[in-house]
C-alpha positions as a printed Julia matrix, in Angstrom:
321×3 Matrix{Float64}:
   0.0     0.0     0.0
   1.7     3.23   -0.98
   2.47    5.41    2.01
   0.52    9.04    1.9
   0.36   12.4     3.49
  -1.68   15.43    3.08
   0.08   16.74    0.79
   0.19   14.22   -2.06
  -3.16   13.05   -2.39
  -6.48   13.78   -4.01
  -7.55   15.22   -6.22
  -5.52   12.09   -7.63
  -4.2    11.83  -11.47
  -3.23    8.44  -12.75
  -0.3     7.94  -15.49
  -1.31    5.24  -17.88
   1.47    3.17  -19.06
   2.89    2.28  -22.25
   4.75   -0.66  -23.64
   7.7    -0.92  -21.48
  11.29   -0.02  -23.63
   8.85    0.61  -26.58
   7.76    4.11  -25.45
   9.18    6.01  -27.92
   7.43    3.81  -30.7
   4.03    4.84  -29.6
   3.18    6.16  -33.33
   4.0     3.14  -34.72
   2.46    0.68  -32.05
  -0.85    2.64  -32.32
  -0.96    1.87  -36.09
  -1.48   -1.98  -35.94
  -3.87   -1.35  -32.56
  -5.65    1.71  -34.56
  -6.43   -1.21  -37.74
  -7.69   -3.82  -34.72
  -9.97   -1.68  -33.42
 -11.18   -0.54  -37.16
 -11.78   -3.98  -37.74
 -13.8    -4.82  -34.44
 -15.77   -1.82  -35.18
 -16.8    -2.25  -38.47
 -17.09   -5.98  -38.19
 -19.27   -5.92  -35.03
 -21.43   -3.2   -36.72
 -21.37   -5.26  -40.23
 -23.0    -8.1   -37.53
 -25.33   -5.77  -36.46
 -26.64   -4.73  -39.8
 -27.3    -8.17  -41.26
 -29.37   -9.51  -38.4
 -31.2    -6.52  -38.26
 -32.01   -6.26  -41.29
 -32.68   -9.85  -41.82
 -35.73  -10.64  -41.26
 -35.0   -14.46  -41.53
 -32.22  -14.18  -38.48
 -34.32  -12.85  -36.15
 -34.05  -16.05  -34.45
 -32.83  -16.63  -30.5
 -29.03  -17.8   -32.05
 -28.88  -14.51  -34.1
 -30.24  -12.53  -31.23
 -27.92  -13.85  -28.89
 -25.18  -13.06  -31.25
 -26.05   -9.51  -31.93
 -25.76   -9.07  -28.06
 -22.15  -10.37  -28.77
 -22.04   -7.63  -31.26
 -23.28   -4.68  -29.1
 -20.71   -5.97  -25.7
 -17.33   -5.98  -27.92
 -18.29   -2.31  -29.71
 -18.86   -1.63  -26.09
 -15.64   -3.26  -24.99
 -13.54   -1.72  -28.05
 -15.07    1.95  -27.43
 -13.79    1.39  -23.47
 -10.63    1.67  -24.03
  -9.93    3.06  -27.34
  -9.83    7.11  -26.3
  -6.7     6.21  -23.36
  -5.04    3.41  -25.76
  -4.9     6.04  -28.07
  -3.85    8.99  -26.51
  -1.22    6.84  -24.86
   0.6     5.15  -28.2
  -0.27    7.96  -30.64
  -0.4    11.23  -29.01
   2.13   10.22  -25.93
  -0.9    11.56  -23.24
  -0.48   10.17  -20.38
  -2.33   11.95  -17.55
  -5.71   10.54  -16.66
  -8.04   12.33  -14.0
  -9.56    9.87  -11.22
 -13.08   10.23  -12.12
 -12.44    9.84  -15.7
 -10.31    6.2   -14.28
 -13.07    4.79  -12.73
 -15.35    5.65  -15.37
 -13.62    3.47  -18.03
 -12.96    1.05  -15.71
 -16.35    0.6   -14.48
 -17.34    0.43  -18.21
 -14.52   -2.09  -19.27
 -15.35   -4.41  -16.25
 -19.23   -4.31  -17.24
 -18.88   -5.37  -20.83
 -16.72   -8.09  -19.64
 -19.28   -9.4   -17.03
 -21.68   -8.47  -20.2
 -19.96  -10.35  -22.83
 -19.19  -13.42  -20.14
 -22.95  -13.75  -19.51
 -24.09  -13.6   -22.97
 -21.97  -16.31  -23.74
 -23.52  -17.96  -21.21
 -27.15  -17.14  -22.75
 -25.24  -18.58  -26.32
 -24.7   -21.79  -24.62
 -28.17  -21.96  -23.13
 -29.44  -21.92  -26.7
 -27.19  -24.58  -28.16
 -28.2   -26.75  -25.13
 -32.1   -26.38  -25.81
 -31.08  -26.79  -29.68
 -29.56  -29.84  -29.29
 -30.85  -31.57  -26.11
 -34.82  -30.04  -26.78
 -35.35  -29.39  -29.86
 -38.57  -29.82  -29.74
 -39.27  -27.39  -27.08
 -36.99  -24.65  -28.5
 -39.23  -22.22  -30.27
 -41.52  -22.27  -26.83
 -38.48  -21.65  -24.62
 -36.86  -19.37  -26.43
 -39.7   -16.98  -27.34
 -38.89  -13.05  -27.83
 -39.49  -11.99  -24.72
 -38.04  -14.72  -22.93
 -34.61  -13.56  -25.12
 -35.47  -10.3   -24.11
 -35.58  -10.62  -20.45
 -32.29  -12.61  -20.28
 -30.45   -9.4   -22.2
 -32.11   -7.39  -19.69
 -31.12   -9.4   -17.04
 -27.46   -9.51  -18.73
 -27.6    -5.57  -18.74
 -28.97   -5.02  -15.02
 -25.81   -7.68  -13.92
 -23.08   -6.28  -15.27
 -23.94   -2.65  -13.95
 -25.15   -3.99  -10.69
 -21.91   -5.8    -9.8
 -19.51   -2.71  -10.67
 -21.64    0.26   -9.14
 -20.61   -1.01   -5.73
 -16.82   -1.66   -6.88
 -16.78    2.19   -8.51
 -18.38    3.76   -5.56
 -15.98    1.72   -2.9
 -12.91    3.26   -5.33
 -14.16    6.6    -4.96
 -13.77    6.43   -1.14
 -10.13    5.92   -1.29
  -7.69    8.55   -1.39
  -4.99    8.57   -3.61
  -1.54    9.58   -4.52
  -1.69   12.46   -6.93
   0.58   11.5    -9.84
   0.82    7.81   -9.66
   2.08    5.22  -12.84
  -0.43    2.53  -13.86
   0.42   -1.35  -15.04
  -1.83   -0.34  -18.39
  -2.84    2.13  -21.03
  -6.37    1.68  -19.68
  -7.86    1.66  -15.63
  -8.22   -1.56  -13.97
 -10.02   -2.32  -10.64
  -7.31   -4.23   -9.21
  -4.43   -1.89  -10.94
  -6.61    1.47   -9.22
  -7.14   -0.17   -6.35
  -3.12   -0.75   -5.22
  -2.89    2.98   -5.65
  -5.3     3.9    -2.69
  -3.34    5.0     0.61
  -5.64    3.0     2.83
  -6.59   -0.27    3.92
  -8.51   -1.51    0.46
  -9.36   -4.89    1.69
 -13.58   -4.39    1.34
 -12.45   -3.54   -2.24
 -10.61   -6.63   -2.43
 -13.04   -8.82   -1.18
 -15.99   -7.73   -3.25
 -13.41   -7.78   -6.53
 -12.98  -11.13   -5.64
 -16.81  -12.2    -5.22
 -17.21   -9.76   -8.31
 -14.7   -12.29  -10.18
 -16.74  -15.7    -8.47
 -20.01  -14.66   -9.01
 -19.34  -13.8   -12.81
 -16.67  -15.1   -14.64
 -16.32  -18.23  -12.62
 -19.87  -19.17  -11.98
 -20.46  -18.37  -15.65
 -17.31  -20.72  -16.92
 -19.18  -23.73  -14.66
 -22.15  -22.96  -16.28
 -20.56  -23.28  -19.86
 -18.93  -26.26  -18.8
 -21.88  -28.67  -17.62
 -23.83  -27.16  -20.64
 -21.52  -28.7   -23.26
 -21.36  -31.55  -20.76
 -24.89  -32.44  -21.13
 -24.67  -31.41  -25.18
 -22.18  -34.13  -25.51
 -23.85  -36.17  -23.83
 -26.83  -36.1   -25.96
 -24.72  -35.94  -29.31
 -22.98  -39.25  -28.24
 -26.59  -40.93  -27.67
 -26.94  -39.89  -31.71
 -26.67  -43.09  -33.63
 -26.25  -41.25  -36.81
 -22.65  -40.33  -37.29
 -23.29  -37.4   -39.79
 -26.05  -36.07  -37.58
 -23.5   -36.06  -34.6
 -21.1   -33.78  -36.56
 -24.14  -31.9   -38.11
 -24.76  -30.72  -34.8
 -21.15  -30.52  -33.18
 -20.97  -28.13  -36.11
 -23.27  -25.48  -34.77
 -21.69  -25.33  -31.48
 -18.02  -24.63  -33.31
 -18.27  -20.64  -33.3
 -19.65  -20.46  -30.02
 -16.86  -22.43  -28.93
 -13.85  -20.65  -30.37
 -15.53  -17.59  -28.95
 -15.32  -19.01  -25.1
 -11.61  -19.89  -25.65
 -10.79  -16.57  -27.52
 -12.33  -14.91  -24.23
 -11.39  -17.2   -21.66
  -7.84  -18.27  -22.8
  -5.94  -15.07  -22.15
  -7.75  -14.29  -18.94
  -7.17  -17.55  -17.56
  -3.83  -17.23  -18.74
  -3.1   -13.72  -17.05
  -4.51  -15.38  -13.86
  -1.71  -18.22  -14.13
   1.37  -15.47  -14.18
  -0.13  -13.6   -11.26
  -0.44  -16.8    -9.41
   2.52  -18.94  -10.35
   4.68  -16.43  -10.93
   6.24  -14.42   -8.34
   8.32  -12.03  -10.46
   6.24  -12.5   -13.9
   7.87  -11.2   -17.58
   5.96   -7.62  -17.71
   5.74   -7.98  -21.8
   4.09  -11.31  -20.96
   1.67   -9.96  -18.98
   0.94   -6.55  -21.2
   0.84   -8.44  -23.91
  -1.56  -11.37  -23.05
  -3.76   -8.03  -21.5
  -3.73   -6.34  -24.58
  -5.3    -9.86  -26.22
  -7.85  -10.0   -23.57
  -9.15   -6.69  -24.77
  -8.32   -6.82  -28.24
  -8.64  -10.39  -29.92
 -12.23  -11.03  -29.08
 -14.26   -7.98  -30.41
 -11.87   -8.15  -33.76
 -12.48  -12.34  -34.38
 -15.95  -12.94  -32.77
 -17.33  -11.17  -36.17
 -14.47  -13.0   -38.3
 -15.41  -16.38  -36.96
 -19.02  -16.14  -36.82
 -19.17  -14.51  -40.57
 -16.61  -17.78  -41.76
 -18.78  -20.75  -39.73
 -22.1   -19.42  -39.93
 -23.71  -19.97  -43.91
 -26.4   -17.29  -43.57
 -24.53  -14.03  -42.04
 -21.24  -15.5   -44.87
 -24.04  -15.03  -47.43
 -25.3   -11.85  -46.44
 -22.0   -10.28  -46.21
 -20.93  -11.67  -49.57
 -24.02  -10.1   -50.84
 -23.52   -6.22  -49.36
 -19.64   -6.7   -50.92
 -21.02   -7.21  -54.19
 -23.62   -4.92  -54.31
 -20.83   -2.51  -53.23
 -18.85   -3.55  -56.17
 -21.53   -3.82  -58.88
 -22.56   -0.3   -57.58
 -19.03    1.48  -58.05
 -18.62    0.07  -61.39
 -21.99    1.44  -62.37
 -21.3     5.1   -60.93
 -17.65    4.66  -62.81
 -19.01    4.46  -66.08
């Protein structure tokens, strides 16, 4: 806990960190991270656009998937502005308020996107194990209730972490781990005892991303279950194959948090690239692929996308004659 007097802390001012020894390539680091978040942004509203206006996928998987869409724009749109000002314009100053506001935002659309994968897995189970009962269990409302429900549990949970930060006071100029706020990463910075903070981080951490893992595990438990009782081989891989995307989506989410938690706990002195870096694809890799793997696995959003692309095309050869 840093040690404090009267005369150093608030109204605190964070400095967000760079890429350690790679400081003074900021311009050139923020080129490939500008083109990622281009591409989860365009992608994600690309998504958007086909289900909505898709009259035929306005169906509980497509619904589910455009709630995919709207947590990573939220995710990228968290921490683009510091990322940004960090790598291209070298701004490094970030007010307290302004902290906590992105990281009560980037904590929520994790929670967010954790639970509607979740919801995604829910859907595949009733596919597969119920299909008969899947148009009555799924109805609209029902769909709409759980993204309401998703909505009200992400904010819930963080309120309580935000307001509990706000209490603290702080050192005035004080380095971050990141080029974006983190409840754990604000939290060391408080001069005083932060352990209620800690504690309901913790339960935070258990009551989402754990008890929503478990969830996703004894879902695809039960779905393999039922796809091993198929006697028909090709029907077995018929309907593996419509739980693929949703599965490369949990480990692109999952993978480098779990791995991040491994370094903190196994390693005492862990590689700080190691850990930026595998931070950076936390944020990163999932709102930029989700739409890439969904548009490649999934024949009726692939179709509709080919279809904009040559419209696109047919229409600026037309205005270039």
């Amino acid at each position: 806990m840093p040690t404090c007097n009267e005369t150093n802390i608030n109204p605190a001012r964070f400095l967000l960190a760079g890429i350690p020894g790679l400081e003074a390539d900021g311009p050139w680091i923020s080129i490939p991270f500008c083109s990622m978040y281009l591409i989860a942004i365009l992608g994600n509203s690309l998504i958007l656009f086909v289900i909505k206006t898709q009259q035929n996928l306005h169906q509980p998987m497509y619904l589910f998937l455009s709630m995919l869409s709207v947590t990573d724009l939220g995710f990228s749109v968290s921490t683009l502005p510091t990322m940004l000002s960090v790598f291209l314009f070298n701004t490094r100053e970030i007010g307290i308020d302004v902290c906590l506001t992105q990281l009560f935002f980037i904590h929520t659309f994790s929670v967010m996107e954790s639970s509607v994968l979740v919801a995604m897995a829910f859907d595949r189970f009733v596919a597969i194990c119920h299909p008969l009962r899947y148009a009555s269990t799924l109805t609209r409302a029902r769909i709409g209730n759980i993204g309401l429900a998703i909505i009200i549990r992400g904010i819930g949970l963080h309120i309580p972490a935000v307001i509990l930060l706000k209490r603290w006071p702080y050192i005035k100029i004080k380095p971050l781990s990141y080029s974006y706020c983190l409840h754990q990463d604000v939290m060391k910075m408080a001069c005083a005892d932060t352990t209620p903070s800690s504690f309901y981080g913790l339960f935070i951490l258990f009551f989402s991303l754990g008890l929503d893992s478990v969830l996703i595990v004894l879902s695809y438990i039960m779905i393999l279950q039922t796809v091993l009782s198929i006697t028909s081989w090709p029907e077995r891989v018929k309907a593996l194959n419509t739980c693929v995307s949703h599965i490369c989506v949990i480990l692109l989410f999952y993978t480098p948090l779990i791995s991040l938690s491994m370094i903190h706990r196994f390693k005492k002195q862990p590689l700080p690239l190691s850990q930026i870096f595998l931070s950076y694809l936390h944020l990163l890799f999932p709102p930029v692929l989700n739409p890439i793997v969904y548009s490649i696995k999934t024949k009726e959003i692939r179709k509709r996308i080919m279809k904009i692309f040559q419209n696109y095309s047919t229409n600026r050869l037309q205005w270039g004659h």
